[in-house]
N, C-alpha and C positions, 0 to 999 in steps of 0.2 A: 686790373690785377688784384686778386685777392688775395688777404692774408689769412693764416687759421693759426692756431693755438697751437703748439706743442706740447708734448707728453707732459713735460717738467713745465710747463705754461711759461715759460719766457718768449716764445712765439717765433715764429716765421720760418715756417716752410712756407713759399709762392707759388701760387698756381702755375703761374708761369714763369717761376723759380726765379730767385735773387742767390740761389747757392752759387757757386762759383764753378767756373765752367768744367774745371774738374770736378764738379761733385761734393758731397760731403765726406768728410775723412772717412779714414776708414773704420775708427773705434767708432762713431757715430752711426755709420752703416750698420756694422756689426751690431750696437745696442738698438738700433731700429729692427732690424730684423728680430731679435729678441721679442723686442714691444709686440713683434707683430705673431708670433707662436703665442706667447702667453694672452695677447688680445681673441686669438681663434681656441683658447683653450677654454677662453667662457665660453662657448657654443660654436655651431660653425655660424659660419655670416655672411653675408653678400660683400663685394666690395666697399657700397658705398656704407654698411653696417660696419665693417673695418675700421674703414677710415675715420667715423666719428666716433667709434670704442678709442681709438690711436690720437687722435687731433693730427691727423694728418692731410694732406690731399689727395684724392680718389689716385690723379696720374702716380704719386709719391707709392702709394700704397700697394698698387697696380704693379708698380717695376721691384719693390722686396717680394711680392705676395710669388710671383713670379718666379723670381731666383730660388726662393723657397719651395716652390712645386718640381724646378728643374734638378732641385738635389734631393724630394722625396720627403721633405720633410712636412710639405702639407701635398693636401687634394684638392681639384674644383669641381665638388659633387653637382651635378643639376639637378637646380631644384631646391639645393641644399644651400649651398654655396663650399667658403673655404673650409675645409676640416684640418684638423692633424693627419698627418700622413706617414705612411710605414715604416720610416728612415727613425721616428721617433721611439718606435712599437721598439725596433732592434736594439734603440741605444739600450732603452731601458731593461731589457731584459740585458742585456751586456750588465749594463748600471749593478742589477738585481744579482747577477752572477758574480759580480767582484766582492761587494760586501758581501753575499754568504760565504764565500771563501775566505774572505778576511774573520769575518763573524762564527766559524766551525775551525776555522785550521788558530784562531788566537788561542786556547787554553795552550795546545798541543807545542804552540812556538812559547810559551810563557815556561814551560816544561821542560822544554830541549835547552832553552837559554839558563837556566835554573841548572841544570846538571851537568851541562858543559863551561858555565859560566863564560859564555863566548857572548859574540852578537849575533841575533838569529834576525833573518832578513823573510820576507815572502815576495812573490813579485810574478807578473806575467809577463806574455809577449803582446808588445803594442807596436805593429809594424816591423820596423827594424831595429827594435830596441826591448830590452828589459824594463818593465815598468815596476818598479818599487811600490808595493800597495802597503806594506806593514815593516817595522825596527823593532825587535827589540832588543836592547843592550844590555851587555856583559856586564859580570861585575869587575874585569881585569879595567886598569886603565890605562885602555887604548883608544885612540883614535878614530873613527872611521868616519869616511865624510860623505856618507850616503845618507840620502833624510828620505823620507814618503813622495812618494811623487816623481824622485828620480828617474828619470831615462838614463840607462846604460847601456854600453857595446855587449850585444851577446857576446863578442866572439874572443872577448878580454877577460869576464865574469865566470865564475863560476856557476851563479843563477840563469846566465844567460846562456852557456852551453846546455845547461840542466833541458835548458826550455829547446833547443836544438836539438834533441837527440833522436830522435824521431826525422828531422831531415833529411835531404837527400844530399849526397856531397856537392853538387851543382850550385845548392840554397847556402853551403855552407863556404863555399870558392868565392861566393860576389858576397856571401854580409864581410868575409875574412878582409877582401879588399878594399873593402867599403869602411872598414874601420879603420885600417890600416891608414886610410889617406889623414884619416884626423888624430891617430895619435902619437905619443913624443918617444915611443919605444919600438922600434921596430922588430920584426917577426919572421919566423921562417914558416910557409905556407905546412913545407913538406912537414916538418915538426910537430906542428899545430894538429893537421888530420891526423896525424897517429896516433898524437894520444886521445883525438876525438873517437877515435874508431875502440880506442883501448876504454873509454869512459861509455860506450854503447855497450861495449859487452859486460860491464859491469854495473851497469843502470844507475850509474850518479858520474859525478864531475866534478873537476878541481880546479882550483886557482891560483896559480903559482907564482903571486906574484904578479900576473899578467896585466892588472887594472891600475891597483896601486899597489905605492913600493912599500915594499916589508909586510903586505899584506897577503894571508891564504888562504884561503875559503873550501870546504866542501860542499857541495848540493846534489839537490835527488830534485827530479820528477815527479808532480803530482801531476791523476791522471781521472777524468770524469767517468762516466757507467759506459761509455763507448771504446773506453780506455785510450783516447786523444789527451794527449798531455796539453792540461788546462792550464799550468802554474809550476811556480819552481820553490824549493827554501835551501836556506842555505846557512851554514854554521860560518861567524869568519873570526880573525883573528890576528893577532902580529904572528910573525913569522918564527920568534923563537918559542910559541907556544904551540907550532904548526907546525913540527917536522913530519918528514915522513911516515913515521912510525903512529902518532895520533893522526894524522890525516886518516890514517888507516882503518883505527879503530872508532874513530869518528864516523866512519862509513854507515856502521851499522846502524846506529842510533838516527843518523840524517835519512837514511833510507827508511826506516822503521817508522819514521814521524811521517815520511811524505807519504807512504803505504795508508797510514792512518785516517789522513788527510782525504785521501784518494775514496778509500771504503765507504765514507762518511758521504762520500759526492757520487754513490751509487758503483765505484769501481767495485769488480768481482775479479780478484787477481787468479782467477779458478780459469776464468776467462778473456782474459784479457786479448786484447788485440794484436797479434802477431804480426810485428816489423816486414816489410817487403825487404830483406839485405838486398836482394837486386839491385834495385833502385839505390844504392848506398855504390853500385860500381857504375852510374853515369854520373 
């Protein structure tokens, strides 16, 4: 039975393993696997090159290197050995496309937040959720308990209908239910599409409330050179500073900013990509 070295050198991964018969945890896995992208990041390598970059065991290295080709994150070139693999190529351009959105749409929220004196929010779609990429806050004092990084329900948000609207009613019947099972307010489906259908034809969206209480939001759609809506923003505020009336006129300015936003990431509203409404009646 041999012993080898670990990463952090406190030692013992076994050839023929003294882990436990389930395995190592799973943060441990997780940070091996890690070890093992940034190990093939020095160059690519053979196995048994791996494994002495890692201090690992060839079998140890063998069964991550593995898992890591089965999700695309590396290759096994012949000849070559392991490389980086495509799964990597997409995050990063992903990676590269949030901060320049973050990094072109910040003056423009610094601007809208400064003359509305609101909270201005920016945020994408990540799966089935609203992802919070940028805050900036109001000078009123108010509340709001959304920070960077937040995941929230499109179908509650303001930002996250912004980012729906372009959907088709089908996309918008299962996220509607799917939020509905987790949250403490319940909803009327029928209510809900109408005024989704009433925020399509006016190219932004509102928050009534619907996320948190006493709070109201309007937001617009940002949209890339394909005019695919990439991203949302969104003005918010307590509720007595959010009646109908400034919701209103808040419109123009949240749309204006996200228009801005859009041009800057190659949209030509000259041209832009026209909606299938079809598809909005299955």
């Amino acid at each position: 039975m041999r012993q080898t070295t670990s990463i952090d050198g406190k030692g013992a991964d076994q050839e023929n393993s003294t882990e436990s018969p389930r395995g190592p945890s799973g943060s441990q896995t997780l940070l091996r696997g890690l070890d093992v992208l940034e190990g093939v990041a020095e160059g690519p390598a053979s196995l048994g090159e791996l494994a002495t970059r890692l201090g690992l065991t060839r079998s140890t290295t063998h069964r991550l290197a593995n898992a890591l080709i089965e999700r695309r994150y590396l290759t096994l070139a012949p000849g070559r050995g392991y490389q980086l693999g495509p799964k990597l190529l997409e995050l990063g351009f992903q990676a590269q496309q949030q901060a320049d959105l973050v990094q072109i749409a910040r003056p423009r929220l610094e601007a809208l937040a400064q003359d509305s004196e609101d909270t201005v929010h920016l945020g994408i779609l990540d799966g089935d959720r609203a992802l919070y990429l940028d805050k900036i806050p109001g000078r009123r004092r108010i509340v709001i308990s959304s920070r960077v990084g937040d995941r929230h329900p499109l179908t509650s948000t303001g930002l996250g209908k912004a980012l729906l609207l372009d959907e088709p009613p089908s996309r918008w019947r299962n996220l509607f239910d799917q939020d509905q099972k987790s949250s403490n307010v319940a909803a009327d489906y029928e209510t809900w599409v109408k005024r989704m259908s009433g925020y399509v034809d006016a190219g932004r969206a509102y928050d009534l409330e619907e996320n948190e209480d006493q709070i109201r939001c309007v937001a617009a759609p940002i949209r890339d050179a394909s005019g695919r809506i990439l991203g949302a923003i969104s003005v918010s505020s307590a509720a007595q500073y959010m009646d109908d009336g400034r919701m209103e006129s808040l419109t123009d300015d949240v749309v204006s900013t996200a228009n801005s936003i859009s041009r800057e990431l190659g949209w030509n509203p000259d041209a832009k990509r026209t909606v299938d409404r079809g598809r909005r009646k299955s």
